[in-house]
C-alpha positions as CSV (number, residue, x, y, z in Angstrom):
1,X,169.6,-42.0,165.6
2,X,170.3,-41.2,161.9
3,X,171.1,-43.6,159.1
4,X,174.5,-43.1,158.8
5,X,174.7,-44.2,162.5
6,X,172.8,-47.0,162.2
7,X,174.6,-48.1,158.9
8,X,177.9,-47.9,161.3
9,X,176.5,-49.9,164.1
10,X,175.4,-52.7,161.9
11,X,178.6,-53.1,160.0
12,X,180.1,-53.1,163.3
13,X,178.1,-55.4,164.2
14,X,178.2,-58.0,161.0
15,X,182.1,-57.7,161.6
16,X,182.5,-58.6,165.2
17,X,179.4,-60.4,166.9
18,X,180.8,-58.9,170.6
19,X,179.7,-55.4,169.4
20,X,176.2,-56.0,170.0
21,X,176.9,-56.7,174.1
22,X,178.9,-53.4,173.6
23,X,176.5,-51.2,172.0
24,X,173.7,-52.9,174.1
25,X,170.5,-54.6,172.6
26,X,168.1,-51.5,172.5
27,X,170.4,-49.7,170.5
28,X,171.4,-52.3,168.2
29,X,168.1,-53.1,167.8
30,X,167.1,-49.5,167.2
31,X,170.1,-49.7,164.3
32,X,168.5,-52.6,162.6
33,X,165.2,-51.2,162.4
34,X,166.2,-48.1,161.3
35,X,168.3,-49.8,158.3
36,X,165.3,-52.2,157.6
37,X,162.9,-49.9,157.0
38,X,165.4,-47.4,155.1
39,X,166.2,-50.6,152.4
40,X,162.7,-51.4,152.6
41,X,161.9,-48.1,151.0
42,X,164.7,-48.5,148.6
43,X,164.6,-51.8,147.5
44,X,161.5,-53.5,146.5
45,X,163.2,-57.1,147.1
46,X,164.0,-56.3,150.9
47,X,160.5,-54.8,151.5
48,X,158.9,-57.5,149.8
49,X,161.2,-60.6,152.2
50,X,160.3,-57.8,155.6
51,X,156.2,-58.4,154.3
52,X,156.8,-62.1,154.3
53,X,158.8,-62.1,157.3
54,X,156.6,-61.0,159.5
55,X,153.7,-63.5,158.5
56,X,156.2,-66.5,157.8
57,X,159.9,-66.4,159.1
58,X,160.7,-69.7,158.0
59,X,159.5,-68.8,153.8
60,X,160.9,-65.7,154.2
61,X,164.7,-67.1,155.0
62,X,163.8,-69.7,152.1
63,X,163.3,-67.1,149.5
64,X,166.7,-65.2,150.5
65,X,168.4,-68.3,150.0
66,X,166.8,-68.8,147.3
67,X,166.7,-65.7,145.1
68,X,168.3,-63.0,147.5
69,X,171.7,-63.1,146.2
70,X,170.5,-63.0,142.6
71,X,167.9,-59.8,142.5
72,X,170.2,-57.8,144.1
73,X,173.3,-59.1,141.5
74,X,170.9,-58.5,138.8
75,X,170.3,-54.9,140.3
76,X,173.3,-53.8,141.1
77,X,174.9,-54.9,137.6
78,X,172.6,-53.8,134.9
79,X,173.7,-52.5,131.9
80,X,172.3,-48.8,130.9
């Protein structure tokens, strides 16, 4: 499956919960992980939260709450 795929099943997805039974777990699952480990390479935030996650679920959902809406505002809006 290629990214652009993926990036189409998971905003599927995030838009209607029912697509997942429609799509089927593997492949959603297969979707996620292939969008998590593209943003993980692009974004030093996500990777950092998918490090955490995987040790402690619990601090990682803290620290999006936290800070997750933040680094990527302050990323996405820098000045040049």
């Amino acid at each position: 499956m290629k990214l652009r795929q993926a990036k189409k099943i998971m905003k599927n997805i995030r838009r209607n919960a029912r697509m997942e039974y429609l799509y089927g777990l593997g492949r959603s699952m297969k979707a996620n992980a292939i969008c998590v480990r593209h943003y993980g390479r692009v974004d030093k935030f996500t990777k950092l939260i998918n490090q955490i996650g995987g040790k402690d679920p619990l601090l990682a959902i803290e620290l999006i709450r936290q800070y997750g809406s933040k680094e990527r505002n302050n990323n996405r809006w820098c000045a040049v």
